[in-house]
N, C-alpha and C positions, 0 to 999 in steps of 0.2 A: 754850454757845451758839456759843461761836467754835468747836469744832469741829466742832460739828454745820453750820456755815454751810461752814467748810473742806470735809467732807465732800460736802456737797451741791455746791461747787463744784468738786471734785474728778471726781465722778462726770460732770458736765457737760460738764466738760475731757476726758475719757476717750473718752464716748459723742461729743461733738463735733470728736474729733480725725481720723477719717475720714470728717467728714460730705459734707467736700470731694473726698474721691477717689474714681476711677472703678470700679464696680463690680469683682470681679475676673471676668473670661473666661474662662468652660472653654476650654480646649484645642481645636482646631479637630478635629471628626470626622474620621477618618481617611478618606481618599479610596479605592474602590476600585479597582485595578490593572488596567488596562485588558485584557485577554489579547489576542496579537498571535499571527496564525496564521503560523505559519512553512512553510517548504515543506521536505519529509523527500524527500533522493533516495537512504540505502545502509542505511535501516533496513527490518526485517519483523519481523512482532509472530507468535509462534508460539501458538497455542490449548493451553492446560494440557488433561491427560488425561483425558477424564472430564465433558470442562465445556464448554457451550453459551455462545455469547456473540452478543448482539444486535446489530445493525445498523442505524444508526438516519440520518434523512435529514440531520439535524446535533445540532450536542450537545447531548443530551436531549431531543431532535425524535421526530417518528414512526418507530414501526419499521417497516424495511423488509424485515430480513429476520434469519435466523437461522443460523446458522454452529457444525458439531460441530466437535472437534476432531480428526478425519480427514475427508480428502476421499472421493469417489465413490468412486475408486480404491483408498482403503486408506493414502495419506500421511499426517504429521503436515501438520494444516492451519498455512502458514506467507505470512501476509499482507502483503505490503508494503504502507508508511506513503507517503503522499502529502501530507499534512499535518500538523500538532499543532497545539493550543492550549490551553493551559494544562496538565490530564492526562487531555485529549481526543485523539484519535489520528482519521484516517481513512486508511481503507483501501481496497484495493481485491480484489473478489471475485469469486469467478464468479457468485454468487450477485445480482449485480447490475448484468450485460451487461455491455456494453465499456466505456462510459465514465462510470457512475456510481462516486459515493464511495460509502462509509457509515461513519458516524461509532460509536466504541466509546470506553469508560474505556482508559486503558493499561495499569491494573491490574484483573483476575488476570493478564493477558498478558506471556508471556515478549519482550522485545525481542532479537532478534539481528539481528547486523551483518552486511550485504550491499554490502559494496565490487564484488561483478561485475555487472556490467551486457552486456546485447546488443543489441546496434543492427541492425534488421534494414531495408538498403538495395534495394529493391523496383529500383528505377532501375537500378541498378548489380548486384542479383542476388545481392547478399553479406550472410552475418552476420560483423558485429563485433563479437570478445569485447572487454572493457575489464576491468580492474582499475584502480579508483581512478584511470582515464580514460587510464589507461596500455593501451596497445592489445596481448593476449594475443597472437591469433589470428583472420585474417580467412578466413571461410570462401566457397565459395560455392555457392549455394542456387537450386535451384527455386522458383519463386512460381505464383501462382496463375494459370490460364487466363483469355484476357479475361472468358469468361463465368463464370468462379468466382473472380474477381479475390482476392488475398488480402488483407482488414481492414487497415485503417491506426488506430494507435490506441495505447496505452500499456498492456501486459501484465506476465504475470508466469509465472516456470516455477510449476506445481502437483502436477506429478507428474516419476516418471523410473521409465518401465517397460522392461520385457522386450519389444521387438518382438515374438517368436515367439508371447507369450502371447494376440495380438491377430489374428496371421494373417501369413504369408509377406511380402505386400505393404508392411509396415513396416518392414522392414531389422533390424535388432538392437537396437534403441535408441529408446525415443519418450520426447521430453520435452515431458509436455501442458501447456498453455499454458490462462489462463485466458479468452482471446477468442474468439470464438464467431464460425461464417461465417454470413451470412445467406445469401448466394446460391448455395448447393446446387444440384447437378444432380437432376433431376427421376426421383423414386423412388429418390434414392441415402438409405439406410438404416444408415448407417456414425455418426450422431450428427454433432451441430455444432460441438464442439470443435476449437478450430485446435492445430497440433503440429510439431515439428521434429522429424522422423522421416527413416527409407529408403525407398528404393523398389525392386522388383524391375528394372527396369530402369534405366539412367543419364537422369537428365530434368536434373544440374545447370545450371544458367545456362539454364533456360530458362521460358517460363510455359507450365507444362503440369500444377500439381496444380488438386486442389478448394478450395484455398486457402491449404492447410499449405504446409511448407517442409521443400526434400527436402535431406537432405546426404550425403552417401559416410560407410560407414561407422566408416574412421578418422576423420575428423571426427565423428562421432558418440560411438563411445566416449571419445574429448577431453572435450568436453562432458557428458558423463554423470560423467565424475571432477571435472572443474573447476567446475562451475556448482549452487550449492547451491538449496534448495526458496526460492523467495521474491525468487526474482532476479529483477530487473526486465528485461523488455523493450518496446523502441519498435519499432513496426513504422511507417517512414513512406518516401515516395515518393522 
């Protein structure tokens, strides 16, 4: 009897010794990590061989557009970064005028590093090569006619052809650029791509193209060794 009474008060003692304390708390859910959009200014995301990669209005948003990995021309398609977020990238194309982005994964994309930059000073009639802001080489340039003024806006080199392949009138050297002129001379048929080319004749420091930008030819072949696919350019007043 006593230890069957021990027992039963045992058990009471046991079962009643946490009857006082507070539940225990899961661990608090873990909070998800906010993603901060950063701004990319010496990165360009190169298209692997073989592979089509979408365009989308933001991450995982509608698509806009569709991107091989060679250009019109025949280049490796080489996209500079305008922004990231988390392992979202945006880019910029030709495939989406002058000033849209479009949003892609960073992976299958190869990332390579673009420390040059060109400053194209419309005011003053000059481009500005930059390394890591360090100033190469100032060139100076033709711009565009009042009435074919040349686009103001943030581009990138896309190509780097043969002038001769294209016609006399390009000098030796075009590096096509991915901004586009609106304001064309009327039946001119030469395409709307803008370009940093030659000219048959000397036009520099002055505004007399269709919107491209004219440079002598040893400045040109400079820039055809120096200035890799994906290099950013600013074209402003």
């Amino acid at each position: 009897m006593t230890i069957a009474v021990l027992g039963a008060i045992g058990i009471a003692f046991v079962l009643g010794r946490g009857s006082d304390d507070k539940a225990a708390e899961p661990p608090p859910a873990a909070q998800p990590v906010e993603q901060v959009v950063e701004r990319v200014e010496d990165l360009a995301a190169r298209v692997p061989p073989g592979r089509r990669v979408v365009l989308r209005s933001r991450p995982g948003g509608r698509v806009l557009a569709t991107v091989a990995a060679r250009t019109e021309f025949g280049s490796p398609q080489t996209l500079p970064l305008a922004l990231r977020k988390g392992d979202w990238i945006a880019v910029r194309s030709t495939a989406l005028g002058n000033r849209r982005l479009g949003w892609v994964r960073a992976q299958p994309l190869r990332l390579v590093r673009r420390p040059v930059e060109l400053d194209a000073d419309l005011s003053k009639r000059v481009l500005i090569v930059r390394d890591d802001g360090a100033v190469l080489r100032t060139i100076g340039v033709a711009i565009g006619a009042p009435d074919t003024p040349t686009p103001r806006g943030r581009f990138y080199v896309t190509d780097k052809l043969r002038g001769a392949a294209f016609g006399p009138y390009y000098g030796c050297c075009i590096l096509a650029l991915s901004g586009r002129q609106r304001n064309l001379p009327e039946g001119w048929s030469g395409g709307d791509r803008l370009a940093i080319h030659g000219s048959p004749t000397p036009t520099w420091g002055n505004a007399a193209s269709n919107g491209c930008l004219h440079a002598r030819e040893a400045d040109l072949r400079y820039l055809m060794r120096t200035v890799p696919l994906g290099t950013a350019v600013r074209i402003h007043a």
